[in-house]
C-alpha angles and dihedrals in degrees: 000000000000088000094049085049099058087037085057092049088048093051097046089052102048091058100032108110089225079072098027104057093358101065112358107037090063082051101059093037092071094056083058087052095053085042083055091046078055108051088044099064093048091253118135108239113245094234085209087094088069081074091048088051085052097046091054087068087091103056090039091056082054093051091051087049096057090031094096085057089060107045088043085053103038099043097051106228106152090054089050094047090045090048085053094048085050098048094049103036081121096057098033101042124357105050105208085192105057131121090235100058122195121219122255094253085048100052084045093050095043091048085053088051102049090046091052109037110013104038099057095051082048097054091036083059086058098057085046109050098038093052095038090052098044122088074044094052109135116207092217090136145042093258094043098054085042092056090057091041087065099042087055091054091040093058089042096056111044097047090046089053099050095044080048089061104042088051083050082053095045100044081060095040080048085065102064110036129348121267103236112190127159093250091028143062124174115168122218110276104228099171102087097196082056084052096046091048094049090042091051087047093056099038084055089050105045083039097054082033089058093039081058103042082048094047090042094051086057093044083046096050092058096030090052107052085040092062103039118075094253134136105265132180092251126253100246093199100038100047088046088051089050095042080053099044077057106052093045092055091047095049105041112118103227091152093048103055104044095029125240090270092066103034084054090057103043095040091113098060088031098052095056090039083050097050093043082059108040108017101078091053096039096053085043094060091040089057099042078054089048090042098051087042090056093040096052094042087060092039100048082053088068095031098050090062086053093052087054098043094061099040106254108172120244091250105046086049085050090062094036088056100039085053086042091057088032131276114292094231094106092041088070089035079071089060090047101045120062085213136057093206079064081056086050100052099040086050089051086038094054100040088050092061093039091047084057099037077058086063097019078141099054099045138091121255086240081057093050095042083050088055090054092043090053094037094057103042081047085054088037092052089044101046094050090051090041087052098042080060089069092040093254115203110265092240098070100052096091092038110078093190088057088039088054092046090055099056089042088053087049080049091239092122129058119219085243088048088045087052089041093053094044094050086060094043106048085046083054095051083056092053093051108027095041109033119183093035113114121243129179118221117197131210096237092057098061096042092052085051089052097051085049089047094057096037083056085062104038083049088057092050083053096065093025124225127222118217 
């Protein structure tokens, strides 16, 4: 098993194009430079070198195993991914926001200890997992293929540019005296402009090799801790493309608009057509899910000691956890809602307005007025499932004051949550019943209609609803 195993790796290495143009095509390039140096000065190559250029297959295997080392190195990966965790210890791990708030001393004790003790295992995870997975790095996805694409470029690159610049050294060396090896004979190069034009040449190349092996460690930082199960500062705009990618896919109504006779009969053409389409980002979202999972449950090994050393109480490391793992709101949304595609679209709904309240500063008054519209029909579409729950009168269902009454007389809904949701909506009513006529929405506004929104559902877990 153990010798399949390393066959399958070597395999794998000789015909990876990380070996194959990374690291041995620059290789052999500068033998057809050298060919090229030859023919130019009227000299018949000594095709022997073809052998030289084979035998370097070997030093050049070695290069592409310890490969992973230097681009993990050189790229920097591990600062930059320590620099993100930093950054974002508040919105990772501390949770300024939550119910359960922890004191000052507490937060500041908590952020010395994450950098201390949590961060460096955690960075320490990415250099691991990234070099021990390498040489068996499969390309099943976009990111993935575009990882190797990188690393490709990266190895290129950078020995390119190194053999670029000792044949800039040696065209000036040329000019003094002739370069005389065993396996090697370079006469001295007399001519200067010959020795202007070739210097120029290899100046041009190390210099454009260097500008790619720069442009490709930016494009790898981010490539690398995207594709490895570790705990990452999300991606606002990615995640809420993907979430809507979902949703689409899940609500489309295939069966509807060409009828159940027809989709029976063409399944067969339909269901590879379908896959084609949807498998590769679904399986994509599914894996990014399956990757942070993984990633939290390691790190929470190492958070949950931490919590304990320094005397957090059981209930403030519940919330932190529950908020860690991700808060538990749309956990309970599921009990509430008959679909999951209704999950689905609260959760878009919800990241989208928390995504613009981050830059509330930054953004237009028709983005702002977007984040209220979506706020409150995710509200609207919760509240009527939440009220059908407790067998709600029909006649309430298309009138939102009513709606709100109700949940107030099942004591789900505060007086101060009742005034929050109506704010938003009678700003919405504006939006949609009288359009053209100017409205202001602050930020303070959303984000009250988002703490009622979230006390509506806790108070639900509290009674617990049966589906």
């Amino acid at each position: 098993m153990g010798t399949n195993n390393w066959r399958s790796k070597i395999t794998n290495a000789l015909f990876n194009q990380r070996f194959l143009l990374g690291v041995y095509a620059p290789i052999v390039l500068e033998f057809i430079v050298y060919a090229i140096y030859l023919l130019a000065k009227g000299i018949t190559p000594n095709w022997g070198f073809i052998l030289w250029a084979l035998m370097l297959i070997a030093p050049a295997l070695f290069i592409y195993m310890i490969s992973p080392m230097l681009i993990y190195f050189i790229s920097g990966v591990g600062k930059h991914y320590e620099s993100k965790l930093k950054e974002n210890i508040d919105e990772l791990f501390i949770f300024s926001d939550d119910e359960a708030s922890l004191t000052r001393t507490q937060k500041e004790k908590i952020r010395a200890a994450i950098e201390k003790e949590l961060v460096p295992p955690l960075v320490a995870r990415v250099r691991e997992l990234y070099i021990d997975s390498y040489i068996s790095q499969s390309q099943v996805n976009r990111k993935n293929n575009l990882l190797s694409s990188f690393e490709t470029l990266f190895l290129f690159s950078i020995i390119w540019s190194i053999l670029s610049l000792a044949d800039l050294i040696g065209i000036i060396y040329l000019h003094f005296r002739p370069i005389v090896l065993d396996f090697l004979v370079l006469d001295k190069i007399d001519n200067i402009v010959n020795v202007i034009i070739f210097t120029i040449l290899f100046t041009v190349l190390t210099f454009l090799s260097d500008l790619l092996a720069f442009y490709s460690i930016g494009r790898l930082r981010k490539l690398i801790l995207e594709t490895l199960p570790i705990v990452m500062p999300p991606n606002e705009e990615e995640r809420l493309n993907r979430n809507n990618y979902i949703r689409a896919v899940s609500q489309f109504p295939i069966e509807g608009l060409v009828g159940e006779t027809t989709l029976r009969r063409f399944a067969r053409r339909i269901d590879p057509i379908y896959q084609q389409e949807y498998e590769e980002p679904l399986s994509e979202a599914l894996r990014n899910y399956a990757n942070n999972f993984v990633a939290k449950q390691q790190a929470w090994r190492i958070y949950k000691p931490i919590l304990d050393q320094l005397k957090v109480s059981a209930k403030q490391t519940a919330v932190i956890k529950d908020r860690f793992f991700e808060s538990p709101f749309y956990d309970i949304a599921r009990h509430v809602f008959s679909y999951e595609h209704e999950v689905v679209s609260l959760k878009t709904d919800i990241e989208y307005v928390k995504n613009r309240l981050k830059h509330w500063d930054e953004i237009s008054e028709e983005e702002r007025a977007t984040a209220l519209v979506f706020l409150f029909r995710s509200a609207e579409q919760l509240f009527k499932s939440l009220i059908e729950r407790f067998g709600a009168p029909v006649e309430i269902y298309t009138n939102f004051n009513m709606i709100l009454q109700f949940l107030r007389e099942r004591d789900l809904l505060t007086k101060e949550q009742e005034e929050a949701i109506n704010n938003v909506r009678k700003k919405r009513n504006i939006l949609v019943h009288q359009p053209g006529r100017l409205i202001t929405v602050e930020k303070s506004e959303i984000e009250n209609f988002l703490i009622s929104l979230e006390s509506v559902l806790l108070a639900v877990e509290d009674k617990k609803i049966a589906k």
